[in-house]
C-alpha positions as CSV (number, residue, x, y, z in Angstrom):
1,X,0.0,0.0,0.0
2,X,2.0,3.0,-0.9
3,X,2.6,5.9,2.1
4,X,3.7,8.8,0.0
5,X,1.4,11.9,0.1
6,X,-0.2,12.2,-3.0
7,X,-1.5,15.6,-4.9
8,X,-4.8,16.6,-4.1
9,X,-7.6,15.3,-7.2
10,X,-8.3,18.1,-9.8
11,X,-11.6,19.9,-8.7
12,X,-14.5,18.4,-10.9
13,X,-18.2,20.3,-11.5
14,X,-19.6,17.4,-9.7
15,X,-17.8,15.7,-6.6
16,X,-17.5,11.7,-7.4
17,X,-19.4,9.4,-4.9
18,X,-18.4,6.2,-3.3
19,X,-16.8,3.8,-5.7
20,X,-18.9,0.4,-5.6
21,X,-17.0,-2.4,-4.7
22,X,-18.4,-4.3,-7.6
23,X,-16.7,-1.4,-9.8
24,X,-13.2,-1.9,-7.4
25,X,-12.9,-5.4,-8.3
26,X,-14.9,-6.6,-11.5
27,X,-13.7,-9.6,-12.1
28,X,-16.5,-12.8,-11.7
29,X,-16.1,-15.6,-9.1
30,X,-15.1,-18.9,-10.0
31,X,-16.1,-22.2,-9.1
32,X,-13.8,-24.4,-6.6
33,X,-11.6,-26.9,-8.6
34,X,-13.0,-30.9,-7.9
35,X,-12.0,-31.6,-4.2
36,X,-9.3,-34.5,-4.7
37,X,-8.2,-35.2,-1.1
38,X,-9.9,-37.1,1.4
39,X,-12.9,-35.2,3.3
40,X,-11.0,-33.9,6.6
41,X,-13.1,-35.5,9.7
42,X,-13.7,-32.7,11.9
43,X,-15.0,-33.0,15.5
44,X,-16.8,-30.0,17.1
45,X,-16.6,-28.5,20.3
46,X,-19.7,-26.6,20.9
47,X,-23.5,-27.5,20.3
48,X,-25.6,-23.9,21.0
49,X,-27.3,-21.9,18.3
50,X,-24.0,-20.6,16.3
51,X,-22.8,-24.1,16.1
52,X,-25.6,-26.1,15.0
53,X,-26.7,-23.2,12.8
54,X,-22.8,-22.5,11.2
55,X,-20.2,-25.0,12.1
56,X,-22.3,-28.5,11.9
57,X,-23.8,-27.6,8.8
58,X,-21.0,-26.3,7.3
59,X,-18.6,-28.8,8.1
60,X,-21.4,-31.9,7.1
61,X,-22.4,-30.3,3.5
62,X,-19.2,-30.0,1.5
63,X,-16.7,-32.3,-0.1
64,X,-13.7,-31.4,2.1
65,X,-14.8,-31.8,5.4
66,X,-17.2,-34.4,7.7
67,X,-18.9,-33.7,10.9
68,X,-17.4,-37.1,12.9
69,X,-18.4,-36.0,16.4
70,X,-19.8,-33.4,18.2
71,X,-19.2,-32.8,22.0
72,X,-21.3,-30.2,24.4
73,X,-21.4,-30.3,28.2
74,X,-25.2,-30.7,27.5
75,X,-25.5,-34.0,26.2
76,X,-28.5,-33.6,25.0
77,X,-28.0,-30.1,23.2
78,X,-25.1,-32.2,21.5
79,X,-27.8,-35.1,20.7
80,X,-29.6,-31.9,19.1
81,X,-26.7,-30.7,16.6
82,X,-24.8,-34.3,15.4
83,X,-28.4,-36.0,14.7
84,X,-29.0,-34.6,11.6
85,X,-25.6,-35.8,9.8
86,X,-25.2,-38.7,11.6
87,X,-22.0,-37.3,13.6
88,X,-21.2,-39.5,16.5
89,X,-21.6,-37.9,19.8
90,X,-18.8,-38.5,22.7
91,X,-19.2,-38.7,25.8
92,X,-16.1,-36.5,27.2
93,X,-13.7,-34.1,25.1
94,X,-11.1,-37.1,25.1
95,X,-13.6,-39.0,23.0
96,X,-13.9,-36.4,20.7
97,X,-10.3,-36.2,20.3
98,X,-10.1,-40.1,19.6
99,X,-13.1,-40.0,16.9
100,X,-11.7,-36.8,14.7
101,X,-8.6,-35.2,12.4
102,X,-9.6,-31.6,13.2
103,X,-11.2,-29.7,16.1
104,X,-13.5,-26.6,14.9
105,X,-15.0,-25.0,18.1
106,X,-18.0,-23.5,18.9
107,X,-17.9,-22.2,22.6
108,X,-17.4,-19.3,24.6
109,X,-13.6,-17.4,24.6
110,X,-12.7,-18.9,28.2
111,X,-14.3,-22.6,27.3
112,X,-11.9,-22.1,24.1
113,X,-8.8,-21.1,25.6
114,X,-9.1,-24.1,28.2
115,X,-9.3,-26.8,25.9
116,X,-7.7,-25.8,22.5
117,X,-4.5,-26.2,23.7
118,X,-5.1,-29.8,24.6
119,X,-6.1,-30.6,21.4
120,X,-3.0,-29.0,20.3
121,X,-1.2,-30.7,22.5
122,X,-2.9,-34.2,20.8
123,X,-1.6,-32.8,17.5
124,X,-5.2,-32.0,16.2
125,X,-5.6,-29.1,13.7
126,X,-7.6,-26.2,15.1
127,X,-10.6,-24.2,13.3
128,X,-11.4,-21.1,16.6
129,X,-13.5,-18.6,17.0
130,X,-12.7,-15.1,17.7
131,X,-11.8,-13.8,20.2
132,X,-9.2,-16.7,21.1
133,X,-9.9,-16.5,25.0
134,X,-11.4,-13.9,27.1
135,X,-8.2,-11.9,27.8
136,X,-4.5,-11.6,26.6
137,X,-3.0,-14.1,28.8
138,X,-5.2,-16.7,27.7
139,X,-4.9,-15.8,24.2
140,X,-1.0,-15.9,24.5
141,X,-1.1,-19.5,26.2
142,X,-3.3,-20.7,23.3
143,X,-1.5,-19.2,20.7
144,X,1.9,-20.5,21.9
145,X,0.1,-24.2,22.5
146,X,-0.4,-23.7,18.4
147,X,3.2,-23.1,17.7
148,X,4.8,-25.7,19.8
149,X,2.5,-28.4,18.5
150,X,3.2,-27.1,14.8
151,X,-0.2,-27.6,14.3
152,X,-2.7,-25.6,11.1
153,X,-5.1,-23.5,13.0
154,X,-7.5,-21.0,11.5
155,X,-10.0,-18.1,12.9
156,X,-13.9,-18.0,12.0
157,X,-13.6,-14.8,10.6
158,X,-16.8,-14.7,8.8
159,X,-16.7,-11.6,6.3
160,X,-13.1,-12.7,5.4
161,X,-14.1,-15.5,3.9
162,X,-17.0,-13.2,1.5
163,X,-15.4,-12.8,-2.6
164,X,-16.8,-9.3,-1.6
165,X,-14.5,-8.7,1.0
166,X,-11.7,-10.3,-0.6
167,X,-12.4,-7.9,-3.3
168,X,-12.6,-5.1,-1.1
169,X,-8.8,-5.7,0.5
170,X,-7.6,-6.4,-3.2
171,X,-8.5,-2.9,-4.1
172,X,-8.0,-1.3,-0.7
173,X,-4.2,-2.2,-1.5
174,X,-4.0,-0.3,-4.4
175,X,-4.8,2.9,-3.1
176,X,-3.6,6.1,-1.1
177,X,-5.5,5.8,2.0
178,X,-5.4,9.3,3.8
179,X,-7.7,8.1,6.5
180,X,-11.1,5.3,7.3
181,X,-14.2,5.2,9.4
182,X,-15.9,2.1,10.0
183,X,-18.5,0.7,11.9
184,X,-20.1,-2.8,13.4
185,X,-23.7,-2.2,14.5
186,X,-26.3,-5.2,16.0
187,X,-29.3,-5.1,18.3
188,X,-27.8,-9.1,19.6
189,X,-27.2,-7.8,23.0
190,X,-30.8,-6.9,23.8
191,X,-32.4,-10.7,23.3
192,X,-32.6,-13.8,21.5
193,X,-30.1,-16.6,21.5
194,X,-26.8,-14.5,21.0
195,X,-27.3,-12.5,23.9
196,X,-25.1,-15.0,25.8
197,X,-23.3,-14.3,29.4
198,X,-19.6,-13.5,27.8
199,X,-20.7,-10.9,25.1
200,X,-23.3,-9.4,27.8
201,X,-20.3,-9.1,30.3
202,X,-17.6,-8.0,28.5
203,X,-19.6,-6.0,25.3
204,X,-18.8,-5.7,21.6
205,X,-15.3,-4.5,21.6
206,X,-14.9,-8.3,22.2
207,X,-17.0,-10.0,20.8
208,X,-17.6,-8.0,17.5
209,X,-13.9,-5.7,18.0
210,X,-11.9,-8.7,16.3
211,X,-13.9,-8.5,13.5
212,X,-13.3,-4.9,12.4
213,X,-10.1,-4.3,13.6
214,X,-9.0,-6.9,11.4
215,X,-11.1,-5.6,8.4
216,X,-9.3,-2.4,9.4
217,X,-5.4,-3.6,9.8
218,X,-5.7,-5.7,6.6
219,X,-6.9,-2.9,4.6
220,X,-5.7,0.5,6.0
221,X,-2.0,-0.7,7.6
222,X,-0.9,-2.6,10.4
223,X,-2.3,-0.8,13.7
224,X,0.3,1.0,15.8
225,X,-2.0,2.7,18.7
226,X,-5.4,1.7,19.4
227,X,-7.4,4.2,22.1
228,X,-11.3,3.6,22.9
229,X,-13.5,5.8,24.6
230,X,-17.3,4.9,25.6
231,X,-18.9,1.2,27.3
232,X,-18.5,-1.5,25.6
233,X,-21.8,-2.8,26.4
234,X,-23.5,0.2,25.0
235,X,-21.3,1.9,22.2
236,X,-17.8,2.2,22.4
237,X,-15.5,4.2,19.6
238,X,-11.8,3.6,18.5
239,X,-9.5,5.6,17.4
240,X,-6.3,3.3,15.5
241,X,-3.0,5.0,14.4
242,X,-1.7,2.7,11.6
243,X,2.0,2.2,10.7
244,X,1.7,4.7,7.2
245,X,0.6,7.4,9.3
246,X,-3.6,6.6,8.9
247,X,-5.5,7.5,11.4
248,X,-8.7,5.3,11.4
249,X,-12.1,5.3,13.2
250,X,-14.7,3.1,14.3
251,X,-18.3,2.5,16.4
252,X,-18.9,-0.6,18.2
253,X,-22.4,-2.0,19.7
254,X,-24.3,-5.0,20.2
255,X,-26.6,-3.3,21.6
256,X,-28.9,-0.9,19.2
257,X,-31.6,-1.4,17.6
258,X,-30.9,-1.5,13.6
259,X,-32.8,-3.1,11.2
260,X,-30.5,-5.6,10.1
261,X,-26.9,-6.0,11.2
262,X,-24.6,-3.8,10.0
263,X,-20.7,-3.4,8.9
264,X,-19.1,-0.6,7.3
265,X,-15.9,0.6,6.2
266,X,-14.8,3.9,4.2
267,X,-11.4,4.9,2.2
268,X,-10.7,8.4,1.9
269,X,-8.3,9.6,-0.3
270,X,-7.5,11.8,-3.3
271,X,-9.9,9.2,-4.9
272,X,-13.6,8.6,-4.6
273,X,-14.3,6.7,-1.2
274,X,-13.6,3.3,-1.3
275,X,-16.5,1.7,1.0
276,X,-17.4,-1.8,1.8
277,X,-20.6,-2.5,3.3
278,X,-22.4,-5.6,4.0
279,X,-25.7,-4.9,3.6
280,X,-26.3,-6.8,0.4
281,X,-23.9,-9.8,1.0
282,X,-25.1,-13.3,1.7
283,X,-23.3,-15.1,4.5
284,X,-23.8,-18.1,3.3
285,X,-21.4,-17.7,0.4
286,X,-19.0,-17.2,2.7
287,X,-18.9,-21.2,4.4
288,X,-18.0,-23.0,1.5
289,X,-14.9,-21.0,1.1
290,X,-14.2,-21.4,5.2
291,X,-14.0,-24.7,4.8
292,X,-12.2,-24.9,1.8
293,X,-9.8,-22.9,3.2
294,X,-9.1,-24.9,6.3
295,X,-9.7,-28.2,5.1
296,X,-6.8,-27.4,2.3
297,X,-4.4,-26.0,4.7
298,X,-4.5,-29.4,6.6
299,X,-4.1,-31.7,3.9
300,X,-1.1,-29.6,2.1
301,X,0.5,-28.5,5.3
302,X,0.5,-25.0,4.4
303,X,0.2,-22.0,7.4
304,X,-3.0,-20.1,7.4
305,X,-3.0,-16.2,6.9
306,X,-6.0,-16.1,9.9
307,X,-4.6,-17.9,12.0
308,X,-3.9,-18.5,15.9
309,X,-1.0,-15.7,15.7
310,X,-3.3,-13.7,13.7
311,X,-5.8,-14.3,16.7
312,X,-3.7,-13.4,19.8
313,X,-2.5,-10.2,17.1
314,X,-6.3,-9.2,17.1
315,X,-6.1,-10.0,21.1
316,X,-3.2,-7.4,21.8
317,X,-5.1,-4.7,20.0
318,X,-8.0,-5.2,22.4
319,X,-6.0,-5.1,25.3
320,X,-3.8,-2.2,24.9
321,X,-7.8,-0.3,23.6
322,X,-8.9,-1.1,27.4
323,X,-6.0,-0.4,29.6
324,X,-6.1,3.7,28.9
């Protein structure tokens, strides 16, 4: 991403809006090559709403991975999510370990951080969730668990996995960024089945903060300074100094009421804006290229980009936003 100051944009009769990212990266999506290796069998830590409704179905419906077991601490709640695709379902996480290739979990930051690092430890490829525990030092314990055991490990970071956002980095690189706003807006916190203990305890900064500062760092700069001001169970704002000299902004809050959620980012420059905005994406586009992605890191051996380092990266940020 270049860092030299650029000439200000001849004045034109008519200011130029926000460039589409359909118009920042033309070029149509392809279909996946055949899947040639042997499906990777996954078992899945986890059995609430977010795993029966994202990780069991994702991992059960594609060529390149198989649900093989699920394990809860409710039984009967992981009864509920391996039924459908005939996973078995173990009695204890040790059994889980003994019926599976991969691990992909589905639980809350501190139930994460315990027992990752065991399956590490059992040489077991990892697919996490963000945040990778529920503070630093946790994150740092399973993130060094992952590099002593050599072992692939990759973050659920949804929108990465979107062509849109893919496209939307791709052309992010090619510009002059002189500075970004962003923001992350959902009504989870107020109700419903996302409105769990850890994201009403410690708010969206995070539960939904590794989400855009990544979006951020990948396509303004690596982040240097990171300062937040507000409650991170209401609405909290950062302010990030990036490495090229970018200052960036962005809102946070889980709990708002919005019509759908929402996520958005803006490039400012002597170009148009750049912005990326998920309003019109469909999710589900972006599971068969998650589990593409994982399930072909393990079988060639080959380090993720979002991975467990990427994770406790994300984790640092977070930190060093709270302790001011």
């Amino acid at each position: 991403m270049p860092t030299h100051p650029t000439e200000p944009a001849p004045a034109h009769p008519t200011a130029p809006g926000p460039l589409p990212l359909t118009e920042a990266d033309p070029s149509p999506s392809t279909e996946p090559a055949p899947w040639t290796h042997r499906p990777l069998e996954v078992g899945l830590v986890g059995a609430g709403p977010w795993a029966r409704a994202m990780h069991a179905r994702m991992l059960a419906t594609g060529p390149e991975t198989r649900l093989a077991a699920v394990w809860a601490r409710r039984p009967e709640a992981a009864r509920l999510a391996a039924a459908p695709y005939g996973a078995h379902v173990a009695a204890d996480f040790e059994e889980l370990l003994d019926h599976c290739e991969a691990v992909a979990f589905a639980v809350p930051p501190a139930v994460q951080a315990e027992l990752a690092p065991l399956a590490a430890k059992r040489g077991k490829p990892l697919l996490l969730e963000k945040p990778l525990g529920p503070d630093l030092a946790a994150a740092q314990r399973l993130a060094d668990a992952v590099a002593e055991a050599g072992v692939v490990s990759q973050l659920v970071l949804t929108k990465r996995y979107h062509p849109a956002t893919r496209a939307f980095l791709a052309a992010a690189r090619t510009r002059d960024i002189a500075g970004a706003r962003s923001c992350y807006l959902h009504g989870a916190f107020l109700g419903g089945d996302f409105a769990t203990s850890w994201r009403l305890e410690h708010g969206a900064l995070l539960d939904l903060g590794p989400h855009l500062l990544d979006l951020l760092d990948a396509a303004v700069g690596p982040i240097t300074d990171i300062r937040a001001t507000g409650d991170p169970r209401r609405w909290l704002e950062l302010t990030c100094e990036h490495a090229n000299g970018t200052v960036s902004q962005a809102s946070l809050s889980g709990a708002v009421d919005v019509p759908r959620a929402l996520t958005r980012i803006e490039l400012f420059g002597a170009e148009a804006p750049l912005v990326y905005d998920t309003a019109e994406i469909d999710h589900e586009e972006c599971w068969p290229i998650l589990r593409r992605d994982f399930a072909t890191a393990v079988r060639t051996h080959t380090p993720t980009e979002l991975d467990a380092h990427r994770g406790l990266y994300l984790q640092a940020l977070i930190d060093r936003a709270t302790e001011r």
